[in-house]
Every structure is written in structure tokens, then in C-alpha cells.
C-alpha positions, 0 to 999 in steps of 0.5 A, a space after each residue: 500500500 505505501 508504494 503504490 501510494 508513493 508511485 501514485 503521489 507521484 505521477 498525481 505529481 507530473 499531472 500524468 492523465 489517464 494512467 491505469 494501474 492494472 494488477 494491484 488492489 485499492 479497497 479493502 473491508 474492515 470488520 468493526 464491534 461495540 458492546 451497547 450497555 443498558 441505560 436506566 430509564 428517566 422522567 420525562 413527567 411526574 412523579 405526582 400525586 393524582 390527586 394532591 394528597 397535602 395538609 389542605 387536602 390529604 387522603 381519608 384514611 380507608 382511600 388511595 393515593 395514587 403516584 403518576 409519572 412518565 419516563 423514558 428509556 434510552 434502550 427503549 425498554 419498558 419500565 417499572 414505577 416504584 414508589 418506596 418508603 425510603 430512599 433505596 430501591 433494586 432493579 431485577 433482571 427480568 421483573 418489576 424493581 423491589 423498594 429496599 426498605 419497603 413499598 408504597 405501591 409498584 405499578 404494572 409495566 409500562 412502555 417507554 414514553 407512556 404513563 405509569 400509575 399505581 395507587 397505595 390505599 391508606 389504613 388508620 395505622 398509617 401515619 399522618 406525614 408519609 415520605 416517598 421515594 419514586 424511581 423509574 426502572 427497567 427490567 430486561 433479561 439482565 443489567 436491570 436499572 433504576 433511575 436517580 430518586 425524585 420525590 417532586 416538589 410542591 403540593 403534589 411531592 412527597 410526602 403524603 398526607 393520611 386525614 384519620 377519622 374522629 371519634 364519635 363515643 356518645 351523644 344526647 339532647 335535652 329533651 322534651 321541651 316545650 315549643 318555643 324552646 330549644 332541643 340542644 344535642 351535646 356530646 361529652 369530652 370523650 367525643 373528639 377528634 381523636 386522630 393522631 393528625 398532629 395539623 389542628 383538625 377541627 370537627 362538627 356536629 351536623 344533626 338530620 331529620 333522616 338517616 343520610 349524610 354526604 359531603 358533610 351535610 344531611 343528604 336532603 340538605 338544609 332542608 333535611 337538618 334540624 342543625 348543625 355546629 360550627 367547627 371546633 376542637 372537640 366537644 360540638 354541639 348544636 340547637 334547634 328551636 321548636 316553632 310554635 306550634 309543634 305537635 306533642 310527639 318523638 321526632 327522629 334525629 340522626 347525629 353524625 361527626 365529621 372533621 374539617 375534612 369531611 371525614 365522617 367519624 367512627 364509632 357505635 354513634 355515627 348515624 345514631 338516632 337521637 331522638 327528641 320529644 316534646 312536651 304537651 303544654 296542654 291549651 290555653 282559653 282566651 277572648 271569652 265571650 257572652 252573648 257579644 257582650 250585649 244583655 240578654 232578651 229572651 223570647 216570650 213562651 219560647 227559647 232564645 239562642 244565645 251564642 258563646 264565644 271563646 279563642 283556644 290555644 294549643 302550642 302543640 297545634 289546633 288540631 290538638 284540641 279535642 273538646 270545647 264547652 260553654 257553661 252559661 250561669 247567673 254570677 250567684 250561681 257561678 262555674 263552681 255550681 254549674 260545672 257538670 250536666 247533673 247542675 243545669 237549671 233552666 232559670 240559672 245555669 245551663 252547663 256542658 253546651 257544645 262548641 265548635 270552630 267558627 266556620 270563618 275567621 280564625 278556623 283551625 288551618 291544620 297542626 301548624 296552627 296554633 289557635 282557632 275561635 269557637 262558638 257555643 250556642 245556648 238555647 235560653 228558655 223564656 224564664 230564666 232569671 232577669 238580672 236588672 233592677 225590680 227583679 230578685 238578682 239585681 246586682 248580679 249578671 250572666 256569666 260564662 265560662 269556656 272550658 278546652 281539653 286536648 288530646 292528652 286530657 290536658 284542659 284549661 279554662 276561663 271566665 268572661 271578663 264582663 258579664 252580661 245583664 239579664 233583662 225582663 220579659 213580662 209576658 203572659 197568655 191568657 184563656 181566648 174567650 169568655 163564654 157567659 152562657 144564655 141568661 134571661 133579662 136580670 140574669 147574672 152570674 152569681 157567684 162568679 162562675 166564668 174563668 180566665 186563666 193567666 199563664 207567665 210566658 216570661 221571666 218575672 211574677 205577674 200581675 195584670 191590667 184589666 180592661 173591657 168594651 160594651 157588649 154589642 148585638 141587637 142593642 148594647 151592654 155597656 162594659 160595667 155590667 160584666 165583673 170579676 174578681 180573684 177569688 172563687 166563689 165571690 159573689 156577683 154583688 161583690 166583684 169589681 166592675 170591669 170598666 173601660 181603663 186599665 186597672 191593674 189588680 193584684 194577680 200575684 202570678 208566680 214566675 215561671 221555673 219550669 217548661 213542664 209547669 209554667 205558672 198560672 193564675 185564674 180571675 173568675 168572670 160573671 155579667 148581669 143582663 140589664 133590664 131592657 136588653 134585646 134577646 140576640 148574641 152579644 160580643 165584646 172585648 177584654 183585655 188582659 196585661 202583663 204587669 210586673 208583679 211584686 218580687 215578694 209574690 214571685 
């Protein structure tokens, strides 16, 4: 080579054209080696928790934390993800790497340039600070490699942090309560956060009307919670006021923990009902009135309907109230004597008489009302007793009392503030006809034999006014002829003439007591047929009027 290297210098050095040197070679092969060694995968992406696992925002214990990364191999090998607990790890020829000090997690294979993932699921055991290690490793047939450690950085780097569930050991409330008042649920100084998370994890009471909890919160939401409690280091308690009205029953109340977290708490009491009850308060009888709180006029030889009023309470709710009476009752008899059926007097107290609610107005309008107005109405006779001046009670009044009794036999009642006064019927019904008979010229009734019969279709004792026309037919018999008197057996010569005026006699009726028996009184009637009298029928008019008779003879 060196001479035909020099020969050819050396013509190149005469510029000699187109020589050709036949017989000698001027290329030849030359073999070439290398060995190519194994090279260890790197990040190219991650490592990172997916989702950030910090003190904000770390990891309910019972959950997974899950590493992510990508890495590249230079031999485009595929690679292994290793989260470690310390800082050492071994590649195996063949397989996944092994973490020297123990694993996290080890994800499946994964080829170069693709995402590798795997996920550790966190125990009460773990701690709450929790270091990693991430390598990326290769596993070929033989000199296996890993790659330099990384644990990241920020919020997504290592360490993980484990979020432990408070403890939830007993809970009570302070019921039954009246409405208006406040069910508080409390728990003991056992019932904390009792992790042993070293950051200041609070924790909260939250309160449901049904069992269910999501995120913190009753699962139907504010509208599904009796209450809930701010957060606070231990001991949470929270209060829920009964609105008035609120039945008298046991409502349901599922008591849950959770921290600061959301974590729900564990122990025998998470989810426990804690029911409450509250109080029968019973009704309260109010606005009580009497006939509208005008006086009363009864109607004559009949009944008067006379109306009593009242408003009922019940803090439970109006449709609690199971029974409304009014007792109506002269001031000297009062409720105490007229309290029960066995005490009704027609002339004084009239007891047990059923009331209902209006049917306008303040009506009941279901449990989430409290009162309702009722009405009782009396069916007054005609003789119960006057209450004004002239009559036997005349510094007294008519009263009533309301009386309400609820579900629970809880009963209340009340009097009218002011009574109402009870005027005077002076009335009468008297016989329709005074039939003297056939009587001969001179002829009289003698003694007195011809009754009138005066009835007291009021409430006072009578006396009465009488008072006559002539007599008038084929002529006239003048009124004087016809007379009267009060007893029986009075002779015609020595009754009194009945005359044109009104002149009131003694009658001396009682006042009627009773329906059954009303008082009565007769006035004995006979005429004589003057001298000169035409025979024919003769008809005239008598009139009979109620006067109040003396309070001695009632």
C-alpha cells in the first residue's frame, strides 16, 4: 500500500492523465464491534400525586393515593414505577424493581414514553406525614436499572398526607321541651377528634331529620337538618328551636361527626338516632265571650239562642284540641255550681253546651296552627232569671265560662271578663174567650162562675191590667155590667166592675221555673143582663196585661 501510494503521489505529481494501474488492489473491508450497555430509564413527567394528597387536602384514611409519572428509556425498554418508603430501591433482571426498605405501591409495566400509575390505599395505622421515594426502572433479561430518586416538589411531592377519622363515643339532647324552646344535642369530652393528625383538625356536629349524610351535610340538605355546629376542637354541639306550634310527639334525629375534612367519624354513634320529644303544654282559653257582650232578651213562651264565644290555644297545634264547652250561669250561681250536666237549671245555669270552630275567621288551618275561635250556642228558655233592677238578682249578671281539653286530657279554662245583664220579659197568655152562657133579662152570674186563666210566658211574677168594651148585638151592654174578681166563689154583688181603663189588680202570678209547669193564675168572670136588653148574641172585648208583679209574690 505505501508504494503504490508513493508511485501514485507521484505521477498525481507530473499531472500524468489517464494512467491505469492494472494488477494491484485499492479497497479493502474492515470488520468493526461495540458492546451497547443498558441505560436506566428517566422522567420525562411526574412523579405526582393524582390527586394532591397535602395538609389542605390529604387522603381519608380507608382511600388511595395514587403516584403518576412518565419516563423514558434510552434502550427503549419498558419500565417499572416504584414508589418506596425510603430512599433505596433494586432493579431485577427480568421483573418489576423491589423498594429496599419497603413499598408504597409498584405499578404494572409500562412502555417507554407512556404513563405509569399505581395507587397505595391508606389504613388508620398509617401515619399522618408519609415520605416517598419514586424511581423509574427497567427490567430486561439482565443489567436491570433504576433511575436517580425524585420525590417532586410542591403540593403534589412527597410526602403524603393520611386525614384519620374522629371519634364519635356518645351523644344526647335535652329533651322534651316545650315549643318555643330549644332541643340542644351535646356530646361529652370523650367525643373528639381523636386522630393522631398532629395539623389542628377541627370537627362538627351536623344533626338530620333522616338517616343520610354526604359531603358533610344531611343528604336532603338544609332542608333535611334540624342543625348543625360550627367547627371546633372537640366537644360540638348544636340547637334547634321548636316553632310554635309543634305537635306533642318523638321526632327522629340522626347525629353524625365529621372533621374539617369531611371525614365522617367512627364509632357505635355515627348515624345514631337521637331522638327528641316534646312536651304537651296542654291549651290555653282566651277572648271569652257572652252573648257579644250585649244583655240578654229572651223570647216570650219560647227559647232564645244565645251564642258563646271563646279563642283556644294549643302550642302543640289546633288540631290538638279535642273538646270545647260553654257553661252559661247567673254570677250567684257561678262555674263552681254549674260545672257538670247533673247542675243545669233552666232559670240559672245551663252547663256542658257544645262548641265548635267558627266556620270563618280564625278556623283551625291544620297542626301548624296554633289557635282557632269557637262558638257555643245556648238555647235560653223564656224564664230564666232577669238580672236588672225590680227583679230578685239585681246586682248580679250572666256569666260564662269556656272550658278546652286536648288530646292528652290536658284542659284549661276561663271566665268572661264582663258579664252580661239579664233583662225582663213580662209576658203572659191568657184563656181566648169568655163564654157567659144564655141568661134571661136580670140574669147574672152569681157567684162568679166564668174563668180566665193567666199563664207567665216570661221571666218575672205577674200581675195584670184589666180592661173591657160594651157588649154589642141587637142593642148594647155597656162594659160595667160584666165583673170579676180573684177569688172563687165571690159573689156577683161583690166583684169589681170591669170598666173601660186599665186597672191593674193584684194577680200575684208566680214566675215561671219550669217548661213542664209554667205558672198560672185564674180571675173568675160573671155579667148581669140589664133590664131592657134585646134577646140576640152579644160580643165584646177584654183585655188582659202583663204587669210586673211584686218580687215578694214571685
Amino acid at each position: 500500500m505505501r508504494f503504490i501510494k508513493r508511485h501514485f503521489a507521484l505521477f498525481s505529481f507530473f499531472s500524468v492523465v489517464g494512467l491505469v494501474i492494472v494488477g494491484y488492489a485499492i479497497a479493502d473491508s474492515v470488520s468493526t464491534t461495540v458492546t451497547v450497555g443498558n441505560s436506566a430509564p428517566s422522567f420525562s413527567a411526574g412523579p405526582a400525586e393524582n390527586p394532591v394528597s397535602d395538609a389542605t387536602t390529604p387522603t381519608n384514611a380507608g382511600s388511595d393515593v395514587t403516584f403518576e409519572a412518565t419516563a423514558t428509556d434510552p434502550n427503549s425498554d419498558n419500565y417499572y414505577l416504584a414508589i418506596c418508603k425510603t430512599n433505596a430501591v433494586t432493579a431485577n433482571n427480568g421483573g418489576a424493581p423491589t423498594c429496599d426498605g419497603g413499598s408504597w405501591c409498584i405499578s404494572s409495566v409500562a412502555s417507554s414514553g407512556s404513563q405509569a400509575s399505581c395507587s397505595y390505599t391508606t389504613t388508620s395505622s398509617d401515619s399522618e406525614s408519609n415520605d416517598w421515594y419514586a424511581f423509574v426502572c427497567d427490567g430486561p433479561t439482565s443489567d436491570a436499572k433504576c433511575s436517580a430518586v425524585s420525590q417532586a416538589s410542591g403540593s403534589s411531592g412527597s410526602p403524603f398526607k393520611v386525614n384519620h377519622a374522629p371519634v364519635f363515643n356518645s351523644i344526647s339532647n335535652n329533651g322534651p321541651q316545650d315549643p318555643g324552646s330549644s332541643i340542644t344535642w351535646s356530646t361529652d369530652t370523650s367525643t373528639l377528634d381523636n386522630d393522631t393528625d398532629t395539623t389542628s383538625d377541627t370537627v362538627k356536629l351536623v344533626v338530620c331529620k333522616t338517616a343520610g349524610i354526604t359531603n358533610g351535610d344531611c343528604d336532603g340538605g338544609a332542608s333535611d337538618r334540624w342543625c348543625a355546629s360550627s367547627l371546633v376542637a372537640n366537644n360540638p354541639s348544636c340547637s334547634y328551636t321548636l316553632p310554635t306550634p309543634t305537635d306533642d310527639t318523638t321526632y327522629d334525629a340522626y347525629a353524625y361527626i365529621v372533621d374539617n375534612h369531611n371525614f365522617g367519624a367512627t364509632g357505635a354513634n355515627q348515624g345514631t338516632n337521637s331522638s327528641y320529644g316534646v312536651n304537651n303544654v296542654g291549651l290555653v282559653v282566651s277572648a271569652v265571650t257572652v252573648n257579644g257582650g250585649s244583655d240578654i232578651t229572651l223570647t216570650e213562651g219560647t227559647t232564645t239562642n244565645v251564642v258563646l264565644g271563646a279563642t283556644v290555644t294549643d302550642n302543640n297545634g289546633c288540631t290538638d284540641i279535642a273538646t270545647v264547652k260553654g257553661y252559661l250561669y247567673r254570677s250567684g250561681i257561678g262555674y263552681a255550681s254549674c260545672n257538670n250536666a247533673g247542675s243545669a237549671d233552666d232559670n240559672n245555669c245551663y252547663p256542658e253546651i257544645s262548641c265548635s270552630v267558627v266556620s270563618s275567621g280564625n278556623t283551625c288551618d291544620g297542626a301548624s296552627d296554633a289557635s282557632a275561635d269557637y262558638e257555643c250556642t245556648v238555647a235560653m228558655q223564656y224564664f230564666a232569671d232577669p238580672t236588672v233592677t225590680n227583679t230578685l238578682y239585681p246586682t248580679e249578671n250572666w256569666l260564662d265560662t269556656i272550658y278546652g281539653e286536648d288530646d292528652d286530657a290536658a284542659s284549661s279554662s276561663a271566665e268572661v271578663s264582663s258579664g252580661v245583664e239579664m233583662n225582663t220579659t213580662v209576658a203572659l197568655d191568657v184563656t181566648s174567650s169568655i163564654d157567659y152562657g144564655l141568661l134571661e133579662v136580670g140574669g147574672k152570674n152569681d157567684p162568679l162562675d166564668k174563668i180566665t186563666t193567666v199563664t207567665a210566658t216570661g221571666n218575672v211574677g205577674l200581675d195584670e191590667e184589666l180592661s173591657g168594651t160594651d157588649m154589642t148585638g141587637p142593642a148594647t151592654i155597656t162594659v160595667d155590667n160584666e165583673r170579676y174578681a180573684l177569688a172563687s166563689g165571690t159573689a156577683y154583688a161583690s166583684a169589681t166592675s170591669l170598666t173601660t181603663t186599665a186597672t191593674e189588680e193584684e194577680l200575684n202570678c208566680p214566675k215561671t221555673t219550669s217548661a213542664a209547669s209554667p205558672a198560672t193564675k185564674n180571675t173568675w168572670w160573671g155579667i148581669q143582663i140589664p133590664v131592657g136588653a134585646v134577646p140576640g148574641v152579644y160580643s165584646g172585648t177584654n183585655t188582659v196585661t202583663a204587669v210586673l208583679g211584686e218580687i215578694a209574690n214571685w
